[in-house]
C-alpha positions as CSV (number, residue, x, y, z in Angstrom):
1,X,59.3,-31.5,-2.2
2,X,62.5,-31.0,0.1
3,X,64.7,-28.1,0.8
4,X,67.3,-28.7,-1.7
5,X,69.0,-26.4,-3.3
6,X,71.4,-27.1,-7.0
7,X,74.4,-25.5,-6.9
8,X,76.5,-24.6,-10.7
9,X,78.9,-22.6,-9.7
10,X,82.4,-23.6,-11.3
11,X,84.7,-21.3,-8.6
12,X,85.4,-24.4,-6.6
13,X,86.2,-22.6,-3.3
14,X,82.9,-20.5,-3.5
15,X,81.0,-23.6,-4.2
16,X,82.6,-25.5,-1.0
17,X,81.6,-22.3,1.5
18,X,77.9,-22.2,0.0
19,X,77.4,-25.9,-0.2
20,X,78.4,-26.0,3.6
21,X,76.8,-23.1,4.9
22,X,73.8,-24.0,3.1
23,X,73.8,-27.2,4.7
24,X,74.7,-26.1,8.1
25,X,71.2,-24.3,7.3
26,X,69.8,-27.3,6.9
27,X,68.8,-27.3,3.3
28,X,69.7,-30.9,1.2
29,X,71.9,-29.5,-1.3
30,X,73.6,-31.2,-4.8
31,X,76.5,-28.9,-5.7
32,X,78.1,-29.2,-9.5
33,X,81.0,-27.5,-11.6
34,X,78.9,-26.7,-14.7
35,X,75.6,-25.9,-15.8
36,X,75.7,-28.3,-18.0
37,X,76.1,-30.5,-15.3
38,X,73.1,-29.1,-13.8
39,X,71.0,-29.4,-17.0
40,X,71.6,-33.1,-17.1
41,X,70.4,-33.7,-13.4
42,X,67.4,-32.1,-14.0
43,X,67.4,-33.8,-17.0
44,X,67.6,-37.0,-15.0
45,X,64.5,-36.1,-12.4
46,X,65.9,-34.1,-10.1
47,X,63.5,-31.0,-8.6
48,X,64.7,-28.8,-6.7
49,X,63.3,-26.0,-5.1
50,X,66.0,-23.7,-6.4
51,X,68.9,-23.3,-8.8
52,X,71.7,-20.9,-7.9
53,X,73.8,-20.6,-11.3
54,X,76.6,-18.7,-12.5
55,X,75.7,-16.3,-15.7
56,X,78.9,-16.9,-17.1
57,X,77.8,-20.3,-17.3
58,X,74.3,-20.6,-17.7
59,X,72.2,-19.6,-21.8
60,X,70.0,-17.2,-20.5
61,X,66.9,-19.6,-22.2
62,X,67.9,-22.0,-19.9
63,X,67.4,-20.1,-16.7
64,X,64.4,-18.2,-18.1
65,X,63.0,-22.1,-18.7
66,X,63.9,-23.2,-15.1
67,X,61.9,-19.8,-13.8
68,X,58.7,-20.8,-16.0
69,X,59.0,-24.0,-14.6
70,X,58.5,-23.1,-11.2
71,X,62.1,-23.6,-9.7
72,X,63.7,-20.4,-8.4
73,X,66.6,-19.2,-10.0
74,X,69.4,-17.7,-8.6
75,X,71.9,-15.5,-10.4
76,X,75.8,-15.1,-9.3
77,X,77.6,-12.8,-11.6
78,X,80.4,-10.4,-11.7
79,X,80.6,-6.4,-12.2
80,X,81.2,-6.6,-15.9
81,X,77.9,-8.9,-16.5
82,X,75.8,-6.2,-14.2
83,X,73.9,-4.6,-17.9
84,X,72.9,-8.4,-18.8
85,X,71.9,-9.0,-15.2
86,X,69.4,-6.2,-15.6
87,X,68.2,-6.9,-18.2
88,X,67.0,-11.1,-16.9
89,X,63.7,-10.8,-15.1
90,X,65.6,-13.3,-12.4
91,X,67.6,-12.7,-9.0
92,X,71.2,-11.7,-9.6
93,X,73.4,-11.2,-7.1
94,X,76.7,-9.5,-8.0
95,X,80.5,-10.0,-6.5
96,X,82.0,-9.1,-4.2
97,X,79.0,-10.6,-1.8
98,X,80.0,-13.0,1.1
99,X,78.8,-16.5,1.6
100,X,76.3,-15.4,3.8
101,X,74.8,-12.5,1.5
102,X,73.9,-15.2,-1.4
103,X,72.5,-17.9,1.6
104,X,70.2,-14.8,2.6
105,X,69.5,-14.4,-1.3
106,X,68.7,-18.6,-1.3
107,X,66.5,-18.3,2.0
108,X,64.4,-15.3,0.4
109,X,63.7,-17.4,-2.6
110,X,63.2,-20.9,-1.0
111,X,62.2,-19.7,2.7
112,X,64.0,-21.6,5.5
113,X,64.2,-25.4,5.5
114,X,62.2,-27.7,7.2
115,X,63.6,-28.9,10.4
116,X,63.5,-32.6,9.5
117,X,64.9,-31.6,5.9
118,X,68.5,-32.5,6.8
119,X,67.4,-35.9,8.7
């Protein structure tokens, strides 16, 4: 399976920075505005080894389906969803948090990538 990571996150400059420092990493990486958008990719075949997803944007059945299926989830929220991050039995990682913070939060999941990953 390769390192790739699927990126929902519909803040367009947060999704630029971890989409590029995720691939400076070295992790393959398909970045998307929507869950929905994400939902149809995997829909479509694709497997990656983890899915970071806003909870705004995400049905918490969805994410909870994507955990059972063996994919690691990721959660990126703000300080007014912290009670409904608490109560998902996933990740969450709540703003503020830099770029590097929610990598770190990818790498723990995932591990690092494979050095030929990116080639």
């Amino acid at each position: 399976m390769p390192d790739e990571v699927l990126l929902a996150l519909p803040d367009r400059r947060l999704r630029a920075l971890v989409l590029a420092q995720l691939q400076e990493e070295g992790y393959q990486v398909v970045a998307v505005p929507r869950f929905s958008h994400a939902l149809r990719l995997l829909a479509r075949g694709l497997r990656p080894k983890a899915v970071v997803a806003e909870l705004e944007d995400a049905p918490e059945a969805a994410l909870e389906g994507l955990r059972r299926s063996g994919v690691a989830v990721l959660v990126v929220g703000g300080q007014l969803e912290r009670e409904k991050a608490k109560r998902l039995p996933l990740p969450c990682i709540l703003r503020p948090f830099t770029v590097g913070q929610l990598v770190d939060r990818v790498r723990d999941l995932v591990g690092p990538p494979r050095k030929d990953a990116s080639r």
